[in-house]
Biopython code that builds the backbone (N, CA, C, O; Angstrom):
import numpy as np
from Bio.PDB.StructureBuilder import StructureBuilder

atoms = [
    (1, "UNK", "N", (2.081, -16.608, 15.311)),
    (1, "UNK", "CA", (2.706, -15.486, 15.997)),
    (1, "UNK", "C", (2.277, -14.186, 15.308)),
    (1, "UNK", "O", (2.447, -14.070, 14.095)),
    (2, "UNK", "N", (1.767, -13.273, 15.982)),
    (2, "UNK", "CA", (1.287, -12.057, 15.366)),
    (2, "UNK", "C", (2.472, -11.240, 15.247)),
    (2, "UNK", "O", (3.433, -11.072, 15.998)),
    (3, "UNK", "N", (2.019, -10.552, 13.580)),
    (3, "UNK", "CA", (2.876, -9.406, 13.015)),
    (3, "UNK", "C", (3.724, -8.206, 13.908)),
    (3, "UNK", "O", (3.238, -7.916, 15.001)),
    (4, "UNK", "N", (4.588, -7.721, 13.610)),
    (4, "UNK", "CA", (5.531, -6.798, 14.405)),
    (4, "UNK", "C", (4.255, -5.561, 14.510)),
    (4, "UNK", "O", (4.189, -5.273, 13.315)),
    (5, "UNK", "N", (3.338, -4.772, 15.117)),
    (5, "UNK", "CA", (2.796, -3.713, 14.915)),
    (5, "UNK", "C", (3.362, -3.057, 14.014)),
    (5, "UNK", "O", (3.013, -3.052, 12.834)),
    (6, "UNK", "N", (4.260, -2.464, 14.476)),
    (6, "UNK", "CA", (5.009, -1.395, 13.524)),
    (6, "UNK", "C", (5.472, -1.616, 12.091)),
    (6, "UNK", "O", (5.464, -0.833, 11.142)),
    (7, "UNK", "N", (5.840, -2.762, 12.166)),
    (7, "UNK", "CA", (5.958, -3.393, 10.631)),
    (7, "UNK", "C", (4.160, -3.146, 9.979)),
    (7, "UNK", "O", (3.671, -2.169, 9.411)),
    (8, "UNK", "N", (3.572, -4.411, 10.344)),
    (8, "UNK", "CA", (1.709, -3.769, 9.946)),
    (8, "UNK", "C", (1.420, -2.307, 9.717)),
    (8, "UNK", "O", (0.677, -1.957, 8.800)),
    (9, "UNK", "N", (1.979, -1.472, 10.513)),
    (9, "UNK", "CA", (1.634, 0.224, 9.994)),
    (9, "UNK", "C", (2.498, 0.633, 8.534)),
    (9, "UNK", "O", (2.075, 1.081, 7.468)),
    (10, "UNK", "N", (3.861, 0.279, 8.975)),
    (10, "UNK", "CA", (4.755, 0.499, 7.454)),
    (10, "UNK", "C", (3.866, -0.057, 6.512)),
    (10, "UNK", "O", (3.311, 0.775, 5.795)),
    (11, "UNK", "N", (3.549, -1.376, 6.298)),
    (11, "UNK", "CA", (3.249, -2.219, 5.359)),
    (11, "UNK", "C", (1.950, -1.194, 4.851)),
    (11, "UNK", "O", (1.843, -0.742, 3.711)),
    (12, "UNK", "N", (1.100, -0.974, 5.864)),
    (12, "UNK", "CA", (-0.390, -0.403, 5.522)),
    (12, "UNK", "C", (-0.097, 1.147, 5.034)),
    (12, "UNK", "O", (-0.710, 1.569, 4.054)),
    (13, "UNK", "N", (0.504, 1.682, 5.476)),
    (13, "UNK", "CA", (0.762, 3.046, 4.777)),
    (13, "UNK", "C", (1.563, 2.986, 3.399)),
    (13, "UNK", "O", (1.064, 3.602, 2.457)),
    (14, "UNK", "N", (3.031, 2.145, 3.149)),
    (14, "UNK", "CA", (3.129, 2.003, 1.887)),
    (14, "UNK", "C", (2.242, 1.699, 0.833)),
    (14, "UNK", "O", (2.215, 2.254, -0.265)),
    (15, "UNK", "N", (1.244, 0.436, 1.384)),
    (15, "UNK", "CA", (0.375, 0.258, 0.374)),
    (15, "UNK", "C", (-0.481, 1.489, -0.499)),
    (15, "UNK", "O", (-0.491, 1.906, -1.657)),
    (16, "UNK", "N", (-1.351, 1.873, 1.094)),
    (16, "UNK", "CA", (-1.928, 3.467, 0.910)),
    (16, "UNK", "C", (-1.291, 4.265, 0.215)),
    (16, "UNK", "O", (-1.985, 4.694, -0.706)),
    (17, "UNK", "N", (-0.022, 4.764, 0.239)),
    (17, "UNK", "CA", (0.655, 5.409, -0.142)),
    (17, "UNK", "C", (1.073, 4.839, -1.940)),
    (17, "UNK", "O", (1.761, 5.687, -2.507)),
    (18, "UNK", "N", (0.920, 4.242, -2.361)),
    (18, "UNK", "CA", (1.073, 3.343, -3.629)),
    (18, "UNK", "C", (-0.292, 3.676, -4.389)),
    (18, "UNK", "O", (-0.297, 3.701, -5.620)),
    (19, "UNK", "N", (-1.334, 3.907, -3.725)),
    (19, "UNK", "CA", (-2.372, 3.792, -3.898)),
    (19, "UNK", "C", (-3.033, 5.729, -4.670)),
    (19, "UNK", "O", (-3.503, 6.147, -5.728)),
    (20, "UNK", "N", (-2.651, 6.288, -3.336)),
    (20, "UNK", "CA", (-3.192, 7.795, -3.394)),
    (20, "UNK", "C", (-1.903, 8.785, -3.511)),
    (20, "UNK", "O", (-1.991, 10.013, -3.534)),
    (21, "UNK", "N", (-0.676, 8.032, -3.580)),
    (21, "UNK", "CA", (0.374, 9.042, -3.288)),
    (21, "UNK", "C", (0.463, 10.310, -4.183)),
    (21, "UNK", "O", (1.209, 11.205, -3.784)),
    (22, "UNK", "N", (-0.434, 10.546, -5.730)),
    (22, "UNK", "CA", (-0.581, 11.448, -6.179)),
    (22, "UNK", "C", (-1.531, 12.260, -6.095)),
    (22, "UNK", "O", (-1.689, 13.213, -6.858)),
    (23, "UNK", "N", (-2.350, 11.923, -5.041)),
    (23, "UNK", "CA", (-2.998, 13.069, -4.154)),
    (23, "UNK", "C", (-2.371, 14.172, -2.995)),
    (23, "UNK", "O", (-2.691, 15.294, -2.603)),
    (24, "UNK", "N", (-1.317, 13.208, -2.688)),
    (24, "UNK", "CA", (-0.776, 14.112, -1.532)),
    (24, "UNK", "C", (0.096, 15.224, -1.913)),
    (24, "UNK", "O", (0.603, 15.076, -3.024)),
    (25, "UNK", "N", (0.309, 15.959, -1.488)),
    (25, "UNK", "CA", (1.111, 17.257, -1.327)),
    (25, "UNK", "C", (2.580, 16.671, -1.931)),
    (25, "UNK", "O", (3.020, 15.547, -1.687)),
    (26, "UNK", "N", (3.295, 17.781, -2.849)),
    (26, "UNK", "CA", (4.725, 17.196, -2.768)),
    (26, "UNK", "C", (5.489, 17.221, -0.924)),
    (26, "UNK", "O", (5.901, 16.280, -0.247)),
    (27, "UNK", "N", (5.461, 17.753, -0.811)),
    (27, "UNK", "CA", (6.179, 17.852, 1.184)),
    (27, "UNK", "C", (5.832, 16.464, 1.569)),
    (27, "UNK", "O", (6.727, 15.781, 2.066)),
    (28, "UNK", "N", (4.420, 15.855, 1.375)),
    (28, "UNK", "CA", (3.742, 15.057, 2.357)),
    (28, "UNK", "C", (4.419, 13.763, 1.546)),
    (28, "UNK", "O", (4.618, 12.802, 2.288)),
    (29, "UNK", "N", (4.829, 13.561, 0.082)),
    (29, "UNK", "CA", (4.946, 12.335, -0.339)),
    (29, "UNK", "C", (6.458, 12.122, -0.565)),
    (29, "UNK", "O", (7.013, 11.086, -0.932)),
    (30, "UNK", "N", (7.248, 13.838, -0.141)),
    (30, "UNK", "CA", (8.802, 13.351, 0.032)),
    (30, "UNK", "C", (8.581, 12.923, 1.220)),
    (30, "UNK", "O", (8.208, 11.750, 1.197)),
    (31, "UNK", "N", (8.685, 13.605, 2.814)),
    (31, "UNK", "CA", (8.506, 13.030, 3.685)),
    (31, "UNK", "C", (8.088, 11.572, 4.401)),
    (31, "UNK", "O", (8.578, 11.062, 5.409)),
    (32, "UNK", "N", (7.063, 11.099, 3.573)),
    (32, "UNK", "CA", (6.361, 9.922, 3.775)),
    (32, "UNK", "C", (7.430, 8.814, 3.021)),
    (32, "UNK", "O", (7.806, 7.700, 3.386)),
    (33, "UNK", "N", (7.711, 9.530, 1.947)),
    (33, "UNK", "CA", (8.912, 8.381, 1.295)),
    (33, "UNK", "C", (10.193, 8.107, 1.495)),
    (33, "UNK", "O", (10.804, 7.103, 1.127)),
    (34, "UNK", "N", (10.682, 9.244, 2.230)),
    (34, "UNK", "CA", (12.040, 9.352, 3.134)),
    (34, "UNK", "C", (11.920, 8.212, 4.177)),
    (34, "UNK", "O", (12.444, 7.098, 4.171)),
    (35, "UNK", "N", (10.952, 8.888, 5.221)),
    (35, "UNK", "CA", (10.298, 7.819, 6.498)),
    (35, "UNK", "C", (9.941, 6.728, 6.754)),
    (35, "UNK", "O", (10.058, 6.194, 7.857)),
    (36, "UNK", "N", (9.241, 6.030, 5.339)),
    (36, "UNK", "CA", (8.575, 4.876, 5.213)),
    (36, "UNK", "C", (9.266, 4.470, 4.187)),
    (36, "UNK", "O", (10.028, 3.636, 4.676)),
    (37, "UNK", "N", (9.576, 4.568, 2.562)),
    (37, "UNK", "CA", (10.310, 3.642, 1.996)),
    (37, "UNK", "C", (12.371, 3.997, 2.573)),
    (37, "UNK", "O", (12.978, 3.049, 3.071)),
    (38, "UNK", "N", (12.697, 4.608, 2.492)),
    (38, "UNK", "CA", (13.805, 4.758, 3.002)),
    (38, "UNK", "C", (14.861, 4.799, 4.059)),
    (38, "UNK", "O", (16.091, 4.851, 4.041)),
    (39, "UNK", "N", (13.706, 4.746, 5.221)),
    (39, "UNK", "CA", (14.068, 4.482, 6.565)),
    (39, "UNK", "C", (14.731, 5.527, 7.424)),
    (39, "UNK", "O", (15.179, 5.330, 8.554)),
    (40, "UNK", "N", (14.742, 6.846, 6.648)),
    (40, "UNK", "CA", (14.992, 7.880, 7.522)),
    (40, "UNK", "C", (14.926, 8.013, 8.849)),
    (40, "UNK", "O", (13.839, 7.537, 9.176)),
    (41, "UNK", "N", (15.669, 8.520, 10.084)),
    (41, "UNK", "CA", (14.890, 8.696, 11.156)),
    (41, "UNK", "C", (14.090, 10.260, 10.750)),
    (41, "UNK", "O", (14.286, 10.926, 9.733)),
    (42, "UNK", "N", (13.206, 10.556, 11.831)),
    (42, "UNK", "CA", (12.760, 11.887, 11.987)),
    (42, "UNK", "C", (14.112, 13.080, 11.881)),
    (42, "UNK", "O", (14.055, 14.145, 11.265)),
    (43, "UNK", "N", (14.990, 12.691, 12.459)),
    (43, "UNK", "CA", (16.242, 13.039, 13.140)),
    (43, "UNK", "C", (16.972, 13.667, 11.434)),
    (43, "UNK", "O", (17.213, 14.804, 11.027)),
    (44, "UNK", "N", (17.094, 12.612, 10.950)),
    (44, "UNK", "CA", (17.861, 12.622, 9.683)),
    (44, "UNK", "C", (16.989, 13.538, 8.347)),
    (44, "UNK", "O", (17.454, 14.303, 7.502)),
    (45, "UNK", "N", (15.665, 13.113, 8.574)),
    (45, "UNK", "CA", (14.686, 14.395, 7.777)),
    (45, "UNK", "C", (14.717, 15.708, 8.202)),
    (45, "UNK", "O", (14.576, 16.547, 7.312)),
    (46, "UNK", "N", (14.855, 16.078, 9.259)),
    (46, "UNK", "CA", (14.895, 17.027, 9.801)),
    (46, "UNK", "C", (16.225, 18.260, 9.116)),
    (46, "UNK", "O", (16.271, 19.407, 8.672)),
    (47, "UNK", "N", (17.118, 17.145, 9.395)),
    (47, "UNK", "CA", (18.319, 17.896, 9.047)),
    (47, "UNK", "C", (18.080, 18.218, 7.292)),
    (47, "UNK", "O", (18.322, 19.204, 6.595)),
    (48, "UNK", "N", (17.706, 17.363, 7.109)),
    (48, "UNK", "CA", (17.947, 17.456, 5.527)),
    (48, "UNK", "C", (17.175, 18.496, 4.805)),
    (48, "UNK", "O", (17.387, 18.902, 3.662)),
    (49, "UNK", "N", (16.050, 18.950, 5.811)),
    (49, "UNK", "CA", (15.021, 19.901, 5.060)),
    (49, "UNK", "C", (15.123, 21.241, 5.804)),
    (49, "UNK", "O", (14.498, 22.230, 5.424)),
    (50, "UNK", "N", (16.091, 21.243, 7.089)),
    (50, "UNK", "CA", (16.144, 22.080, 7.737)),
    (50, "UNK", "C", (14.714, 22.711, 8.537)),
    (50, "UNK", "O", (14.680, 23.884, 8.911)),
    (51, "UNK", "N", (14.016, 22.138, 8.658)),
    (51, "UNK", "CA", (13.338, 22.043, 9.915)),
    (51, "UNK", "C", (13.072, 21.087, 10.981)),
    (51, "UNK", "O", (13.023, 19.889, 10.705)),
    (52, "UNK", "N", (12.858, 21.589, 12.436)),
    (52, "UNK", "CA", (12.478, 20.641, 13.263)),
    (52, "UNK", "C", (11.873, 18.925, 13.466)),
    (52, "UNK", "O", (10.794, 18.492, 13.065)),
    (53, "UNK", "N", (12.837, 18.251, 14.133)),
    (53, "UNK", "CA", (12.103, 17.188, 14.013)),
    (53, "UNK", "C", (10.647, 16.996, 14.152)),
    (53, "UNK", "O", (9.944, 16.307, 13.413)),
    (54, "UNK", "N", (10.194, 17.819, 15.388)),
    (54, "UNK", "CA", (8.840, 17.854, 15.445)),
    (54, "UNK", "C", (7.698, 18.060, 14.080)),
    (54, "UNK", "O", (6.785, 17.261, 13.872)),
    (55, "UNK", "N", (7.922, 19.093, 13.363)),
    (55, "UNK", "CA", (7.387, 19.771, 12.151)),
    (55, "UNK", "C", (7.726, 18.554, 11.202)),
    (55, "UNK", "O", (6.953, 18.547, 10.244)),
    (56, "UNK", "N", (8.677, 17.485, 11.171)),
    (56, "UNK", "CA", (8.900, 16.393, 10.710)),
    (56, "UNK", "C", (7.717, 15.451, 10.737)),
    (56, "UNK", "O", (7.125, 14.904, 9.806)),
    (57, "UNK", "N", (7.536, 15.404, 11.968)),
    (57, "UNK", "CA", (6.445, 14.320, 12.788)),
    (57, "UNK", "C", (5.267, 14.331, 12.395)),
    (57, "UNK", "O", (4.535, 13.422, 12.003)),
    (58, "UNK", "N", (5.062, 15.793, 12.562)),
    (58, "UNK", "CA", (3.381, 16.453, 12.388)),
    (58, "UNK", "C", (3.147, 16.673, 10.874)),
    (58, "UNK", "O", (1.960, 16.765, 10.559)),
    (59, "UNK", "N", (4.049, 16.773, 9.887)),
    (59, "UNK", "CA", (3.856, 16.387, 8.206)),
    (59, "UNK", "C", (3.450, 15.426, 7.810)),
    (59, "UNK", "O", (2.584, 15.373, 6.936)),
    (60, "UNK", "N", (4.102, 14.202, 8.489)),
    (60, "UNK", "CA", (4.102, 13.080, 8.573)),
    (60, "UNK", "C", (2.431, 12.130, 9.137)),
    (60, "UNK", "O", (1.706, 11.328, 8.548)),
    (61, "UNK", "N", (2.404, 12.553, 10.087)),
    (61, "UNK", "CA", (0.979, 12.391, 10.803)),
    (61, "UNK", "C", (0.068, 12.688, 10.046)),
    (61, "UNK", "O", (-0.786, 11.927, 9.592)),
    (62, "UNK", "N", (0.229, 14.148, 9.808)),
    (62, "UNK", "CA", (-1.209, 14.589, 8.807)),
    (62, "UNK", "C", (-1.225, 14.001, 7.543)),
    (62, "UNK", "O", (-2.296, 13.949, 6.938)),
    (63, "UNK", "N", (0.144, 13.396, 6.880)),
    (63, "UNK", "CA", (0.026, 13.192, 5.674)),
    (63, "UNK", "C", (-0.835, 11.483, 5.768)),
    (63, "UNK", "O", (-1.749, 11.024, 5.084)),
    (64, "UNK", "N", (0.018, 10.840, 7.023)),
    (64, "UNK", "CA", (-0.862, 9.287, 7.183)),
    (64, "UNK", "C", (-2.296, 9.348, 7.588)),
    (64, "UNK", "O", (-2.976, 8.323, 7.629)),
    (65, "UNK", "N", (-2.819, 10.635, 7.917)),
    (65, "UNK", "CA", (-4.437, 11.000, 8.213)),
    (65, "UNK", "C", (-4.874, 11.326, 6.738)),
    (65, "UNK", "O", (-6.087, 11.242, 6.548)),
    (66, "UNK", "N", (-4.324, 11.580, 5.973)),
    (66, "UNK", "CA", (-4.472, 12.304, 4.808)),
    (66, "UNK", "C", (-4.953, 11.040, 3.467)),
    (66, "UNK", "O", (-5.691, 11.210, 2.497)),
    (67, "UNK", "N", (-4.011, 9.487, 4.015)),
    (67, "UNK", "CA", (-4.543, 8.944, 3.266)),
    (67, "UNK", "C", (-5.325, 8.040, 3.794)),
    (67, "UNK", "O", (-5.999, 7.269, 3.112)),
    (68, "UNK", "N", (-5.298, 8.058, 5.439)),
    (68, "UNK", "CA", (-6.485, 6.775, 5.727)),
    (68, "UNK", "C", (-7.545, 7.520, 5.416)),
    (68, "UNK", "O", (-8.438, 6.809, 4.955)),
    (69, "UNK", "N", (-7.928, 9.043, 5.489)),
    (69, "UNK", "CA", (-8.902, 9.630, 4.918)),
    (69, "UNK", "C", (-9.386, 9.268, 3.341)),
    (69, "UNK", "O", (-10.573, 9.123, 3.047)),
    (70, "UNK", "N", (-8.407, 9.158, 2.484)),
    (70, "UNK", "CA", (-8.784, 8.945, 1.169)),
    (70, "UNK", "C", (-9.164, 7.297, 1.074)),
    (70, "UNK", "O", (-9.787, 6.845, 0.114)),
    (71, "UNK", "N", (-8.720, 6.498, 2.159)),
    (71, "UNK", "CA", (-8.950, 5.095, 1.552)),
    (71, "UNK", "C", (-10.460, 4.693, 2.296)),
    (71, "UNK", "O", (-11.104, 3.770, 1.797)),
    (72, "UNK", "N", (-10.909, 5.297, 3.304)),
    (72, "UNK", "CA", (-12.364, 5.356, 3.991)),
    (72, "UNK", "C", (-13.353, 6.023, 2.849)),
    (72, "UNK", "O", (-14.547, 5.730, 2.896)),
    (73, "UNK", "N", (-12.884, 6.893, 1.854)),
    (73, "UNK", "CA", (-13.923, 7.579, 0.949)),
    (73, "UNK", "C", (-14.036, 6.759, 0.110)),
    (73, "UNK", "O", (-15.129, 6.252, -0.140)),
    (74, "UNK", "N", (-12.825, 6.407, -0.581)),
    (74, "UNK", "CA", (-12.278, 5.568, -2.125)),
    (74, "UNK", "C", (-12.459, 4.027, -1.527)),
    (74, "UNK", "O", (-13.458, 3.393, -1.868)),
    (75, "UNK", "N", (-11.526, 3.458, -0.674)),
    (75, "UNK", "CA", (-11.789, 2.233, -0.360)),
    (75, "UNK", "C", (-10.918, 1.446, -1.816)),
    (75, "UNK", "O", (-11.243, 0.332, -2.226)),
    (76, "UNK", "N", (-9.801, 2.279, -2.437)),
    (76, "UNK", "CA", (-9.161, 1.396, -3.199)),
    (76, "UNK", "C", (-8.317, 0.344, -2.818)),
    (76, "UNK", "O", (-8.146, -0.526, -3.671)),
    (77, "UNK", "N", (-7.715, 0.208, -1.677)),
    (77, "UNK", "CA", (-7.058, -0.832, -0.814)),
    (77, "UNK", "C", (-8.399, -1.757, -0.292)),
    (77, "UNK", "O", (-7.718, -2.638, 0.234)),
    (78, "UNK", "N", (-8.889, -1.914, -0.208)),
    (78, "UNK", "CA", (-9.560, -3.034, 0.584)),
    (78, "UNK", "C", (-10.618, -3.582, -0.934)),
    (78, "UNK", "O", (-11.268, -4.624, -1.021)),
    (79, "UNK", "N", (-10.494, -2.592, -1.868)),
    (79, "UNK", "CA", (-10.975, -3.626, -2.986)),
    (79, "UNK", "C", (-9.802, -4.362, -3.714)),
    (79, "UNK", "O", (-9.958, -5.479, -4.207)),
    (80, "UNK", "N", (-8.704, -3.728, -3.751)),
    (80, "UNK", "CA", (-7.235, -4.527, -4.097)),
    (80, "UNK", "C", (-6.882, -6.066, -3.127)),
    (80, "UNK", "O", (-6.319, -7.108, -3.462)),
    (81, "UNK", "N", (-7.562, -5.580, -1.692)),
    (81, "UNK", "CA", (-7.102, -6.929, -1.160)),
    (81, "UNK", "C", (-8.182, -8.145, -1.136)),
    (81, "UNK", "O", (-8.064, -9.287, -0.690)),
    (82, "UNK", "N", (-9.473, -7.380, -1.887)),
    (82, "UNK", "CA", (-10.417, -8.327, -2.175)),
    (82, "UNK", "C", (-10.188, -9.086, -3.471)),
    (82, "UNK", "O", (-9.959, -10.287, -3.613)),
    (83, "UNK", "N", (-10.280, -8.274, -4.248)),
    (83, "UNK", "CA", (-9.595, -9.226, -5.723)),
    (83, "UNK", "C", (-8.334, -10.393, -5.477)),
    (83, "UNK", "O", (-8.324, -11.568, -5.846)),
    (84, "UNK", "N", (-7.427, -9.734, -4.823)),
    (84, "UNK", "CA", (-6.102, -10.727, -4.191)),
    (84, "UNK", "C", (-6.700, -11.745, -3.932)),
    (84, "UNK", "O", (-6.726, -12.463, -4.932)),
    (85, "UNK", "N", (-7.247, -12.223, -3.013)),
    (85, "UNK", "CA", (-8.555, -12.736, -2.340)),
    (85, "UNK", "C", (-9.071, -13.512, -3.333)),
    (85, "UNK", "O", (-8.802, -14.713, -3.336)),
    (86, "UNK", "N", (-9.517, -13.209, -3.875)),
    (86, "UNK", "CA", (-10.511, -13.895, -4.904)),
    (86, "UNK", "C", (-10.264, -14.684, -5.789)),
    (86, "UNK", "O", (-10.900, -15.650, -6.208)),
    (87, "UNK", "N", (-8.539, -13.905, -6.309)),
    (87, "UNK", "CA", (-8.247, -14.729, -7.508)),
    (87, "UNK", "C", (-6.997, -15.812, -6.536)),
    (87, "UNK", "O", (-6.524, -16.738, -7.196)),
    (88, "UNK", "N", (-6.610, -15.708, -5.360)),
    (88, "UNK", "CA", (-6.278, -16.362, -4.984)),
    (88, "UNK", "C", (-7.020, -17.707, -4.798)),
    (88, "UNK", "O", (-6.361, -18.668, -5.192)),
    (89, "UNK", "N", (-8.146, -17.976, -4.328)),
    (89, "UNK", "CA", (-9.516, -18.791, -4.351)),
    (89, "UNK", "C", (-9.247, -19.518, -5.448)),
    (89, "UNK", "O", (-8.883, -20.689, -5.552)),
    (90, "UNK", "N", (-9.566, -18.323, -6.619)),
    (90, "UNK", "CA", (-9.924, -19.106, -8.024)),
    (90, "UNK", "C", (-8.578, -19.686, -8.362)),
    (90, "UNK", "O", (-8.722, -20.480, -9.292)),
    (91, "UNK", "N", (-7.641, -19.624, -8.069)),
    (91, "UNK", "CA", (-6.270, -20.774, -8.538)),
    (91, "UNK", "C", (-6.353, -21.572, -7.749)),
    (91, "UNK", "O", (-6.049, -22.582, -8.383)),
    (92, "UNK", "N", (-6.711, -22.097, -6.025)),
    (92, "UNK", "CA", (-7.022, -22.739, -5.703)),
    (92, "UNK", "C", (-7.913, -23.882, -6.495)),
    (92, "UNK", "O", (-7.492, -25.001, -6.788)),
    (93, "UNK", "N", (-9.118, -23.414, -6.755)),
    (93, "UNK", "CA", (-10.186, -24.114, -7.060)),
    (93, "UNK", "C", (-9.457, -24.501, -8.472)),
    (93, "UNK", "O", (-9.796, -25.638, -8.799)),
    (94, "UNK", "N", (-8.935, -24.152, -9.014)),
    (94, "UNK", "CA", (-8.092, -24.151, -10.700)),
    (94, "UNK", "C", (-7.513, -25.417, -10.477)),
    (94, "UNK", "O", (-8.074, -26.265, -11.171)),
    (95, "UNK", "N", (-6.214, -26.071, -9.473)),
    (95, "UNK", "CA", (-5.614, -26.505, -9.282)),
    (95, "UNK", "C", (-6.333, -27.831, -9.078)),
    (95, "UNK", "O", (-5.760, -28.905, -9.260)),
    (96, "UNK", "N", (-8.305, -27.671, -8.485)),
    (96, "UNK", "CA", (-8.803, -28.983, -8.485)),
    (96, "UNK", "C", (-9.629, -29.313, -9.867)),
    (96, "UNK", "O", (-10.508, -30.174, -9.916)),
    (97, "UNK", "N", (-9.268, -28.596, -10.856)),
    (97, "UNK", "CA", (-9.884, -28.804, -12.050)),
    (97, "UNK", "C", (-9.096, -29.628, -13.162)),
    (97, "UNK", "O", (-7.875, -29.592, -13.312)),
    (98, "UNK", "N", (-10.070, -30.441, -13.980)),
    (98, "UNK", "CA", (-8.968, -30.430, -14.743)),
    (98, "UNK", "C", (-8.219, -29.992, -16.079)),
    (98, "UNK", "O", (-8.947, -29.149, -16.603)),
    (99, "UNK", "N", (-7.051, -30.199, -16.882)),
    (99, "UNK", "CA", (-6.287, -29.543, -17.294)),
    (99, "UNK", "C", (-6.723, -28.531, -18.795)),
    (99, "UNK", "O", (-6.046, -27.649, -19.324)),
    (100, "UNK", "N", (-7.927, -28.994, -19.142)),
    (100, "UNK", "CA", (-8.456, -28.431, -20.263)),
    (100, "UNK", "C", (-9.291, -26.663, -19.761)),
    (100, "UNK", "O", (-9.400, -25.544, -20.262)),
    (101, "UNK", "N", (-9.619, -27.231, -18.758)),
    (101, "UNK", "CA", (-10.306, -26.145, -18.014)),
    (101, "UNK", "C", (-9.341, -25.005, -17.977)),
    (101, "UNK", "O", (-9.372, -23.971, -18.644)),
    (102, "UNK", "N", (-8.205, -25.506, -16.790)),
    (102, "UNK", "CA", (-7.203, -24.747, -16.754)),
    (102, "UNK", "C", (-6.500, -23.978, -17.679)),
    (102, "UNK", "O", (-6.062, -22.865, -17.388)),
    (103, "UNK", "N", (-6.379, -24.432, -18.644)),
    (103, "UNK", "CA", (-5.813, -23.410, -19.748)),
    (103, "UNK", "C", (-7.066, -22.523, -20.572)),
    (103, "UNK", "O", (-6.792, -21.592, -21.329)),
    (104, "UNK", "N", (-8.076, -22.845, -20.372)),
    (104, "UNK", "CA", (-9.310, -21.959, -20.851)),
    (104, "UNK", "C", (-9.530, -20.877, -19.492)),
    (104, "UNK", "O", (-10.171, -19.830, -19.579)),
    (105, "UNK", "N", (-9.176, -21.136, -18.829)),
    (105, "UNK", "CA", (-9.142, -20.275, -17.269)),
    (105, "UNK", "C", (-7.746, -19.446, -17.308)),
    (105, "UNK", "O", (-7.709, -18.226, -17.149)),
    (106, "UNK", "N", (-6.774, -20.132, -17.504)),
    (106, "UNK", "CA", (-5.145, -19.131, -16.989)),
    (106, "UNK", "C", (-5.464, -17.549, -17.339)),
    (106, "UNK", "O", (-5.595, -16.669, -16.488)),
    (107, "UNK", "N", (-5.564, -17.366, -18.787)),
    (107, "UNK", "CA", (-5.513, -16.468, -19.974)),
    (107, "UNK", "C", (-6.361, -15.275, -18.612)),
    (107, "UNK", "O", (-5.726, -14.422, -17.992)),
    (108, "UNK", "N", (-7.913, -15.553, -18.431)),
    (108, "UNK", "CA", (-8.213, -14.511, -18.028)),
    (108, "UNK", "C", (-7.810, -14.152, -16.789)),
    (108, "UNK", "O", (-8.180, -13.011, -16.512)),
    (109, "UNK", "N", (-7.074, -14.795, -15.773)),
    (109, "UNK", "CA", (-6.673, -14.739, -14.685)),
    (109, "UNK", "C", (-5.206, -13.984, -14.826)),
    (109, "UNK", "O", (-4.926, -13.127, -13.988)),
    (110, "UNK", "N", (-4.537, -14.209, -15.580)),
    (110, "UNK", "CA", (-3.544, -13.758, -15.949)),
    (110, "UNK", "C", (-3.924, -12.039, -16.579)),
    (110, "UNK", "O", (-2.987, -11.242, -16.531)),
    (111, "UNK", "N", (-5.076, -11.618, -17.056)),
    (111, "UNK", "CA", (-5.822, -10.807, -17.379)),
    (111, "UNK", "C", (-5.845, -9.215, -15.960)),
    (111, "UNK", "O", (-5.435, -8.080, -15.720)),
    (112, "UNK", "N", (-6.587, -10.251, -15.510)),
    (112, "UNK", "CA", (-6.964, -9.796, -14.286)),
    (112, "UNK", "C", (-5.655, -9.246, -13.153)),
    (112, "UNK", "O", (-5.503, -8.161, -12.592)),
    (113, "UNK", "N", (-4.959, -10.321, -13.126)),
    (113, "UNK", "CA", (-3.777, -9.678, -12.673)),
    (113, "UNK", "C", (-3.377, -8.514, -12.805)),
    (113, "UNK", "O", (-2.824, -7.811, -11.959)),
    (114, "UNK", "N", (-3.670, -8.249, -13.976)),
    (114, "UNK", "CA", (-2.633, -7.033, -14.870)),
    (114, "UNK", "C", (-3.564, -5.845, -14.623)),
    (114, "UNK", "O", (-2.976, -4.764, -14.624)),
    (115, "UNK", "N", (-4.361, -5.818, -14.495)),
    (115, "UNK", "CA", (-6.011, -5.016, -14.492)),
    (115, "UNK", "C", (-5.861, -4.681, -12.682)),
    (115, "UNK", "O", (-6.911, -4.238, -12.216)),
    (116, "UNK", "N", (-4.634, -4.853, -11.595)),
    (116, "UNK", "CA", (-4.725, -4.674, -10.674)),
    (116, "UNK", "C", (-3.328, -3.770, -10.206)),
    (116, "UNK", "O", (-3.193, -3.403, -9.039)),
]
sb = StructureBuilder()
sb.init_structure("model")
sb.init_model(0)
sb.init_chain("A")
sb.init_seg("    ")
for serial, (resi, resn, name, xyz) in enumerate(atoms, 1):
    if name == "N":
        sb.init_residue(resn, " ", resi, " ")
    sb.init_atom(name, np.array(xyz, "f"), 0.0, 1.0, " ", f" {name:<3s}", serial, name[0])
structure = sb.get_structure()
């Protein structure tokens, strides 16, 4: 059964946002963190900053253009979900090895983790 869309966009912009959020503007990374980790409506930001919901929207927009822009230059998310990837594999393949291996293997995998 395929993912909720809208859930997939949250998910992909938090990440992004985890990623570049100290590139963005302070406005763009309260907003984005109100909206997306906190669940604000537009409605409820609005009030709180005293401007328009709209001017809400369009902060918001530019700020999620702001980092699919940085992750098309940088590409730090799609090398994060490659490593995931990879070392996921390599515990796979770990799991058909045997146990001497495995503990000469954990250490740097456990390494690597941390390095992400």
């Amino acid at each position: 059964m395929p993912e909720n869309p809208m859930l997939e966009k949250t998910n992909r912009v938090n990440l992004l946002f985890d990623f570049y959020s100290e590139l963005l503007t302070e406005k763009q990374r309260t907003f984005l963190s109100c909206y997306f980790h906190d669940d604000y409506s537009l409605g409820e930001i609005a009030a709180e900053f005293a401007i328009s919901r709209q001017a809400v929207y369009e902060h918001i927009k530019r700020a999620e253009q702001t980092l699919e822009e940085y992750e098309r230059k940088l590409r730090l998310l799609v090398k994060h979900e490659q490593r995931v990837d990879c070392l996921k594999q390599l515990e796979e393949m770990l799991e058909k090895t045997d146990a001497e291996l495995r503990v000469q293997v954990q250490p740097l995998l456990e390494r690597m983790r941390l390095l992400d």
